[in-house]
C-alpha positions in Angstrom: 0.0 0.0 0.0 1.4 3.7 -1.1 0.8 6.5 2.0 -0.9 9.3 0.5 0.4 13.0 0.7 -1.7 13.6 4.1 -0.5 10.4 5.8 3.2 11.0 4.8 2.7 14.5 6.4 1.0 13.2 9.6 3.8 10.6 9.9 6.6 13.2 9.6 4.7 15.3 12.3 4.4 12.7 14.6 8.2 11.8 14.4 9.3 15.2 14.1 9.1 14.9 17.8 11.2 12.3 18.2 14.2 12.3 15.8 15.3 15.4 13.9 14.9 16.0 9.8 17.6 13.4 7.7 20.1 15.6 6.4 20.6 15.7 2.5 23.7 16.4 0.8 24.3 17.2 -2.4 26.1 14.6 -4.8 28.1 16.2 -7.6 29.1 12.9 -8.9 25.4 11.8 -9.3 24.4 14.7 -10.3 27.4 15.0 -13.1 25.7 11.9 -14.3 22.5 12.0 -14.7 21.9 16.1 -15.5 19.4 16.6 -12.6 20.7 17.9 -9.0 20.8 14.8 -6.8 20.7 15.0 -2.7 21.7 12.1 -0.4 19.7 11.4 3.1 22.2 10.6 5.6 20.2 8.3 7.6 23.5 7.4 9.4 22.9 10.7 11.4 19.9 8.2 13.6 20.9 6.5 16.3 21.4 3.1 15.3 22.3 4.6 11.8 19.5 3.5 9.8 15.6 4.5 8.6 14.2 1.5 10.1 14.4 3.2 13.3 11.7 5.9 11.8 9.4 2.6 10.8 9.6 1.0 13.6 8.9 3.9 15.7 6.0 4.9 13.3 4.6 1.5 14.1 4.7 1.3 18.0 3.5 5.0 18.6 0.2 4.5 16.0 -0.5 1.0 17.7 -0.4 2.7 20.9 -2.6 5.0 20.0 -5.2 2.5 18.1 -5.5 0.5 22.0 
């Protein structure tokens, strides 16, 4: 199932309060490549260094709530 624009938004709120915005940095190689402007997400910048930590989070505070 794809989140819609509303749900993705909701999501981001409700993490915002937890974990700060992923960092993006520009990637000149990429970018030389394919003729757009590409960004990277650092998703190492989370505590155990990966998204899944935003997922699983996701998941535990929106069960909560649905108890």
């Amino acid at each position: 199932m794809i989140p819609s624009a509303i749900q993705v938004e909701n999501a981001r709120e409700l993490l915002s309060r937890y974990f700060r915005p992923t960092r993006l940095v520009p990637s000149g190689s990429l970018a030389q490549r394919s003729g757009a402007r590409v960004h990277l997400k650092i998703e190492t910048d989370l505590p155990t260094g990966s998204f899944k930590l935003r997922g699983a989070m996701y998941a535990l505070l929106t069960t909560a709530a649905q108890r």
